[in-house]
N, C-alpha and C positions, 0 to 999 in steps of 0.2 A: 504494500500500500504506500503511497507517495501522501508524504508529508511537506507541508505546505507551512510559510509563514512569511509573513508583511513584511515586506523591504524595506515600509518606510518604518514602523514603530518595532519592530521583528517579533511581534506577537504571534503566535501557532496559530491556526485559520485551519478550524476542523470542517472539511467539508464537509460533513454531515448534516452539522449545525449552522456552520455559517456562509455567508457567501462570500467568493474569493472573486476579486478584479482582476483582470489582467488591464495593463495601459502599455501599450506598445505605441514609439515614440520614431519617427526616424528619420534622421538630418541626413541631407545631401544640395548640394549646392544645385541652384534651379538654371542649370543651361539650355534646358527648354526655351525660357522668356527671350534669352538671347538669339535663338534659332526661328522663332515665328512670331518676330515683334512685327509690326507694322512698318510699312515704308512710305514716307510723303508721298514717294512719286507714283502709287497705286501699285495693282496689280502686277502691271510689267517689270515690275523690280525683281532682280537675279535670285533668288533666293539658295543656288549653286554657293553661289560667294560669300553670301552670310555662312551658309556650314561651313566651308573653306576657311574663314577667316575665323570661326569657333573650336575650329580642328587644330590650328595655329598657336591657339591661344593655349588648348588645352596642351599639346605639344613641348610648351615651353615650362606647364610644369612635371615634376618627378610625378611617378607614381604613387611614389608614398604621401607625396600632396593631398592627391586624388583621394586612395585611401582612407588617411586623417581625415580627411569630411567627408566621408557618406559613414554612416553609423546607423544599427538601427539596435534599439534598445528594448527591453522588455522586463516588466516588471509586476510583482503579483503585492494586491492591495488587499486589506480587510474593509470593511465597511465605513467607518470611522474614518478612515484615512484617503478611502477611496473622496470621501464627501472633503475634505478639507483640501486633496489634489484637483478637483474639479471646481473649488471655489478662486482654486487658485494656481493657475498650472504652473507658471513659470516660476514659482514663489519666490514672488518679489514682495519684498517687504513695504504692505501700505504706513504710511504714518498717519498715524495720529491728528485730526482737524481741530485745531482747538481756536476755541470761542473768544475771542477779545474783544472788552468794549468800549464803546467811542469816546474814553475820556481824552 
């Protein structure tokens, strides 16, 4: 039987009892947008040459560049935490609003 426990809090997460998240997360650089952006000059525009010159670009870095940014990650939540990752995914820390007044 496979045993199960919260990444983020490392609580055990009985599935029997409780329910287990998964949040699967995964970075890579969007060279898509670069390949089928829009051209002023309409439709007639080479779109040969934009991949050409994307091919170029990627060219000039290592592989391990490449590598280092595409990531994909995976990670198993308990409930509690699932809700506190979904209020706030990137956790970044909000501050604090505080009230002053007009003297």
């Amino acid at each position: 039987m496979l045993h199960y426990s919260c990444d983020a809090c490392k609580r055990p997460i009985n599935t029997n009892t409780d329910i287990r998240h998964v949040v699967k997360i995964e970075v890579f650089p969007a060279i898509e947008d670069q390949v089928c952006g829009c051209h002023p000059e309409g439709d007639d525009a080479d779109h040969l040459e934009d991949v050409q010159d994307l091919l170029e670009r990627l060219d000039d870095h290592d592989d391990e560049d490449l590598d280092e940014a595409t990531k994909s990650l995976r990670f198993d939540l308990c409930d509690e935490c699932r809700r506190r990752f979904v209020r706030n995914p990137l956790g970044l820390k909000a501050g604090k609003k505080l009230g002053f007044s007009n003297n």
